[in-house]
C-alpha positions as CSV (number, residue, x, y, z in Angstrom):
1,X,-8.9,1.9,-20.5
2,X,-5.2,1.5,-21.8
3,X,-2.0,1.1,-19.4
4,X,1.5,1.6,-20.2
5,X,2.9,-1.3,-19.1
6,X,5.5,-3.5,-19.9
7,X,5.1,-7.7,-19.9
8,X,7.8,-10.2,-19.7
9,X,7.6,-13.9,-20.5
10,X,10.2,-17.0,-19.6
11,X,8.9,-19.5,-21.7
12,X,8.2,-21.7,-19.4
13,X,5.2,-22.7,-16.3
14,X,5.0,-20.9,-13.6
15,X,3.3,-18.1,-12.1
16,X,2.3,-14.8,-13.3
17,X,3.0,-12.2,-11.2
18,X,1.5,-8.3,-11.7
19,X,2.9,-5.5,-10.0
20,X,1.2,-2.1,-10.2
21,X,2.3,1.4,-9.1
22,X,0.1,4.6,-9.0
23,X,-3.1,3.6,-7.6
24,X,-2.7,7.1,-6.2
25,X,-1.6,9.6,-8.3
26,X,0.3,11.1,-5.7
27,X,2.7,8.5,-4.4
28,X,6.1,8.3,-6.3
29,X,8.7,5.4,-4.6
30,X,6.4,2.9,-6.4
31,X,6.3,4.7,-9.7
32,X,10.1,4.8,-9.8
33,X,10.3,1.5,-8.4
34,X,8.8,0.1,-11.5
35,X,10.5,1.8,-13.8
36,X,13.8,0.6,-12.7
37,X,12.6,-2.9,-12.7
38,X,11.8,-2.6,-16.1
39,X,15.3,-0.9,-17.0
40,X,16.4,-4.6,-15.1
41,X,14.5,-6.8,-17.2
42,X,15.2,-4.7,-20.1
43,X,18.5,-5.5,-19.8
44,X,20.2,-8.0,-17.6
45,X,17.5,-9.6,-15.4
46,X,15.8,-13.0,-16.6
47,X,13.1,-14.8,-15.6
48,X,13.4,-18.3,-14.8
49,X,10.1,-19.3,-15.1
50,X,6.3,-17.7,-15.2
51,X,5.3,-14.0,-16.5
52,X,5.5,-10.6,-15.4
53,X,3.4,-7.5,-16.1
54,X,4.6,-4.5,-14.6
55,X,2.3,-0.9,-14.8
56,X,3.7,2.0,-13.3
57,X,1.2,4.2,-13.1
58,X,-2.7,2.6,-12.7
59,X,-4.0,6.2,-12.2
60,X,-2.7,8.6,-14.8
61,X,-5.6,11.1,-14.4
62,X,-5.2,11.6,-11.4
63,X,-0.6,11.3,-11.7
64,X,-1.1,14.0,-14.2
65,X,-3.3,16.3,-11.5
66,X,-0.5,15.6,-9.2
67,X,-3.2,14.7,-6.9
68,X,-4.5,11.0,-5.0
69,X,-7.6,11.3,-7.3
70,X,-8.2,12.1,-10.6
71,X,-10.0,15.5,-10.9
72,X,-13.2,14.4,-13.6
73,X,-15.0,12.1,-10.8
74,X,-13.1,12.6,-7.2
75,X,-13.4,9.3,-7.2
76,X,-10.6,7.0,-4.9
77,X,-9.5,4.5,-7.2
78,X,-9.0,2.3,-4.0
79,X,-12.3,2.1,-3.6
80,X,-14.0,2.1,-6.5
81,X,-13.1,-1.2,-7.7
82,X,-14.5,-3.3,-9.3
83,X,-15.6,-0.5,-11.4
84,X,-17.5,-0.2,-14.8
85,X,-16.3,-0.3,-18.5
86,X,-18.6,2.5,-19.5
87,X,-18.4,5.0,-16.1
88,X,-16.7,7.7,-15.0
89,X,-12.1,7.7,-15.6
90,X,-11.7,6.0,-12.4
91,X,-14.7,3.6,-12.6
92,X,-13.4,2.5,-16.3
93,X,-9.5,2.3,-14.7
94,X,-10.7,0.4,-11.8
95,X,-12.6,-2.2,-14.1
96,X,-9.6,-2.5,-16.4
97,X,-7.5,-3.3,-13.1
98,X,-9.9,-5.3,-11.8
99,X,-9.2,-7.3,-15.2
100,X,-5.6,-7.7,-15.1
101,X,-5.6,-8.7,-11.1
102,X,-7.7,-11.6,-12.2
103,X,-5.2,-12.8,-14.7
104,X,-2.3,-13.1,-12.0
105,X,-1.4,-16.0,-10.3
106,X,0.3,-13.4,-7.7
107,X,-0.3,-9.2,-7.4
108,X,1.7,-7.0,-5.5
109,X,0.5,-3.0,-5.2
110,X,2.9,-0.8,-4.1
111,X,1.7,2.5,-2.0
112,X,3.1,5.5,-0.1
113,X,1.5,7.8,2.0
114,X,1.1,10.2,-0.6
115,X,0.9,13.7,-0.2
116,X,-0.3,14.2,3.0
117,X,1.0,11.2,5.3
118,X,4.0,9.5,6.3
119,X,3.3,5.3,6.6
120,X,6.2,2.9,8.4
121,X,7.5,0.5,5.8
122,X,5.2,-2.3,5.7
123,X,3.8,-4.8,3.5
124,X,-0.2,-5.6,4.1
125,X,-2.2,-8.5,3.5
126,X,-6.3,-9.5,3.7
127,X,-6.7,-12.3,6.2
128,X,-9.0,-14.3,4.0
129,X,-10.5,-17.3,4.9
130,X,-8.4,-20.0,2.4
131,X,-5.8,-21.1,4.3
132,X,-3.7,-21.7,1.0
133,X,-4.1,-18.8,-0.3
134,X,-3.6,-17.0,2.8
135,X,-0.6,-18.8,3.8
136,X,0.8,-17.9,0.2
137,X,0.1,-14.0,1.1
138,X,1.9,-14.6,4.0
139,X,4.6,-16.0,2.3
140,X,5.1,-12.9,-0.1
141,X,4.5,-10.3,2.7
142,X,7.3,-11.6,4.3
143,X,10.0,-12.1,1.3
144,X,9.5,-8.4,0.7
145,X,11.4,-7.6,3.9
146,X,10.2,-4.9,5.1
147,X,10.0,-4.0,8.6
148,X,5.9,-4.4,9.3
149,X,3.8,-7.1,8.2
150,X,0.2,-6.3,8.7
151,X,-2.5,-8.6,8.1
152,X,-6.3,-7.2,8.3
153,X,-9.4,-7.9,7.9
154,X,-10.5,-9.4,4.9
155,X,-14.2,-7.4,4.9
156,X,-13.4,-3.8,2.9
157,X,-14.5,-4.0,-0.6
158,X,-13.4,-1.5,-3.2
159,X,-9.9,-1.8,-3.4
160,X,-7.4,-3.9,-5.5
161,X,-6.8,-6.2,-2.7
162,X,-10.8,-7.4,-2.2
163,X,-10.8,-8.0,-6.2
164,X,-7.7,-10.5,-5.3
165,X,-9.4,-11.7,-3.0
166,X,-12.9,-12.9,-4.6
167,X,-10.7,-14.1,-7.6
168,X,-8.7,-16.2,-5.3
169,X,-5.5,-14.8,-5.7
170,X,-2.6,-14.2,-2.9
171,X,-2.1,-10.3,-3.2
172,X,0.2,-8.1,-0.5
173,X,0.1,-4.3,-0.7
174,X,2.9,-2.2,0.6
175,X,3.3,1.1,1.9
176,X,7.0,3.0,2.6
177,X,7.2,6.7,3.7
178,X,5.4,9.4,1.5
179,X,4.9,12.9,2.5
180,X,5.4,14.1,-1.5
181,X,8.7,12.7,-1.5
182,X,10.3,10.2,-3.5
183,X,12.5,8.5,-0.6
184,X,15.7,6.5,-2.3
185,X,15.4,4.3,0.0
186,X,11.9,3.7,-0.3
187,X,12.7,2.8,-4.4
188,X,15.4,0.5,-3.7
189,X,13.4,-1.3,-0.7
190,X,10.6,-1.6,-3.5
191,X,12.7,-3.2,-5.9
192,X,14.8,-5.1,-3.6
193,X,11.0,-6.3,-2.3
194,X,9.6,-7.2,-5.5
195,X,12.5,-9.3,-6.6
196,X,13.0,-10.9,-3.0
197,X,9.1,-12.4,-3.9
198,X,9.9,-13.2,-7.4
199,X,13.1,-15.5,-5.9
200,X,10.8,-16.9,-3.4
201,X,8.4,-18.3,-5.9
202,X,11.0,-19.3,-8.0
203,X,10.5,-16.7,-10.8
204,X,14.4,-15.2,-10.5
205,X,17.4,-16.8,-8.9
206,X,18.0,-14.2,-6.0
207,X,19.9,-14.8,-2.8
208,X,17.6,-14.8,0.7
209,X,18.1,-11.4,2.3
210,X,18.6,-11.2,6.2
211,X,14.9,-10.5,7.5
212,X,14.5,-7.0,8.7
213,X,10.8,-8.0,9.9
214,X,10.7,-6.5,13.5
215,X,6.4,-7.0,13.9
216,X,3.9,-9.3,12.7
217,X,0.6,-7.8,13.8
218,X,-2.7,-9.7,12.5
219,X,-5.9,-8.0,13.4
220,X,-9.2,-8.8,11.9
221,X,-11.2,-6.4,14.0
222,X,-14.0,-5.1,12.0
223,X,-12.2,-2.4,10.3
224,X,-9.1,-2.6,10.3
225,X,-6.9,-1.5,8.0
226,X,-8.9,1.0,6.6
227,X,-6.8,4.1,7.7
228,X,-8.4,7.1,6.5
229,X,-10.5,7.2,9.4
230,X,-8.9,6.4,12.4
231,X,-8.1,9.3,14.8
232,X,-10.0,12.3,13.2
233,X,-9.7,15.6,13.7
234,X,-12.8,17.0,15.1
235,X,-11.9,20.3,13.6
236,X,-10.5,22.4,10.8
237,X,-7.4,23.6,11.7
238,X,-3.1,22.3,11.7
239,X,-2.4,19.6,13.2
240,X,0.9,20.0,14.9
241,X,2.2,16.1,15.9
242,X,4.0,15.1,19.0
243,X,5.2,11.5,17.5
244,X,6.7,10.1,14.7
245,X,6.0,7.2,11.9
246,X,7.2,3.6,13.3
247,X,7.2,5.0,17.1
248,X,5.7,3.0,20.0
249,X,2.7,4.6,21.7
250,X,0.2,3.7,24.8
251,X,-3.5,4.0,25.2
252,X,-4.2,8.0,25.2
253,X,-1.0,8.8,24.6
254,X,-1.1,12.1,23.0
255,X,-0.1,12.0,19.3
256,X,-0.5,15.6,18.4
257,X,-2.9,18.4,18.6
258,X,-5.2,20.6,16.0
259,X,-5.2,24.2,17.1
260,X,-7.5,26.7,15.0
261,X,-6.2,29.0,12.5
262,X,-5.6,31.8,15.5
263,X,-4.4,28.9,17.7
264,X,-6.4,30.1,20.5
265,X,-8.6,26.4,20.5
266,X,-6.5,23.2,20.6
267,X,-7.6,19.4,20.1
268,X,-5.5,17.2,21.5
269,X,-5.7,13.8,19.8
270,X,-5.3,10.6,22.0
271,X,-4.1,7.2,21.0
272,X,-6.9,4.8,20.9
273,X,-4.8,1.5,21.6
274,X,-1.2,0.5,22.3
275,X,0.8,-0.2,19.7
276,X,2.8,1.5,16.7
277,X,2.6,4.2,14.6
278,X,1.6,2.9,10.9
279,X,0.7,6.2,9.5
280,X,0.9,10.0,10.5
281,X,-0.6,13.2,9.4
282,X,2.5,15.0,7.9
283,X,0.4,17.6,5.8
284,X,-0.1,20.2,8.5
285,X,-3.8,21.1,7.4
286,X,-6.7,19.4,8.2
287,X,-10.4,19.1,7.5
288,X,-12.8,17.8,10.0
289,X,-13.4,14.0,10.1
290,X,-9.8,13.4,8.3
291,X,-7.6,11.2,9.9
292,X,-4.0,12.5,11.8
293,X,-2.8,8.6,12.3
294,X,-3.1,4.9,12.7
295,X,-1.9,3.0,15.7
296,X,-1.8,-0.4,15.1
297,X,-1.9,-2.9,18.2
298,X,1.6,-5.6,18.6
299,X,1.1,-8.7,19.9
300,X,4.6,-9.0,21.2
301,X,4.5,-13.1,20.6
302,X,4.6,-12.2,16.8
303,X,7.2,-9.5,16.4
């Protein structure tokens, strides 16, 4: 399995940092993200030191289906990792990213909420147990600059962040918006983020930004982080929300309700915990058992 991707080299030590969009075939900020650091480092932009591989899209199958999955397999390529050389179009992309996280020093994977959800601007991180590595992670999450920093649990396997993990490599993931848009602000924020860590590990001479961090939440509850399956809907039907991305919600708070296709039975959906809204339903329709949101708890002596 092939990627178009572009690589960069400075000539001299330091680390090598990849940067991957299109995980999902469905979330664009990233996508066009990449592509404009490439039009930098095409042209003006230098590296100091280290390497840089840069892939747009990971998931073409499944960008050219317009779709989070690639249509041959319905498999989720961010869960199917580490994959298999001779399996299914996802299984072979997810071995042949597997491959290329193990060659970084660094990995950053930029997300969206794709088609269907809205997520607050945040950068992500597995809580592993080496403290250097973890520390490092830190480090990155917080250089990008964006207004959430979420670290979880480092027990989920399947997804490009575990293969950093078992390979011993600091890796953030970050999510910004979604809802089949391709948010400006969401590309520059990507950029901007991507070069802010490059300048913090000395890859690019960059100026320190003011932090717009506003919460630090770490949580290694079993669990968390895996959104897809926090507050289901217990029905088919629309969900019609009563809150919005980024918002601050309490315990059974209502965040929205699914009604039936006559709207003569309604669901009301309750917030499990206090906290903030990291990701909301914005495609109306739903199928039983899929998620409407994530409410992610603050500890208010980190944010």
């Amino acid at each position: 399995m092939a990627f178009q991707l572009k690589e960069y080299a400075s000539g001299k030590e330091g680390p090598h940092l990849l940067i991957t969009g299109g995980v999902h075939g469905d979330e664009f900020e990233p996508m066009t993200a990449i592509r404009s650091l490439i039009r930098h480092f095409d042209s003006d932009l230098r590296l100091q030191q280290g390497s840089l591989t840069l892939i747009p899209v990971v998931n073409e199958a499944a960008f050219l289906r317009g779709h989070r999955c690639a249509g041959e397999d319905n498999l989720d390529l961010a869960r199917t990792c580490p994959g298999r050389p001779d399996g299914s179009v996802t299984e072979r992309t997810a071995h042949a990213l597997s491959e290329l996280i193990r060659q970084a020093d660094l990995y950053i994977d930029l997300h969206t909420g794709g088609t269907e959800f809205a997520v607050t601007p945040l950068a992500g991180y597995m809580m592993v147990s080496d403290p250097e590595i973890l520390d490092r992670s830190r480090r990155m999450a917080r250089a990008f600059n964006l207004p959430v920093i979420w670290g979880t649990t480092p027990d989920l396997d399947g997804r490009s962040m575990s293969i950093a993990r078992d390979a011993g490599i600091p890796a953030i993931y970050t999510e910004y918006l979604g809802s089949a848009t391709c948010s400006p602000d969401g590309t520059a924020s990507n950029v901007d983020g991507c070069l802010n860590v490059m300048a913090e590990f000395g890859m690019i001479e960059r100026d320190r930004p003011s932090s717009q961090v506003q919460h630090v939440i770490e949580d290694t509850r079993p669990g968390s982080g895996h959104m897809q399956v926090c507050h289901p809907s217990p029905i088919d039907g629309y969900f019609e929300s009563r809150v919005t991305v980024g918002e601050l919600v309490q315990k059974d708070q209502t965040l929205g309700q699914v009604v039936d296709l006559l709207g003569t039975v309604s669901h009301p959906i309750l917030a499990d915990q206090d906290g903030i809204i990291i990701m909301l339903r914005t495609f109306p329709r739903v199928l039983s058992g899929d998620s409407v949101g994530v409410v992610a708890p603050i500890d208010p002596q980190h944010s």
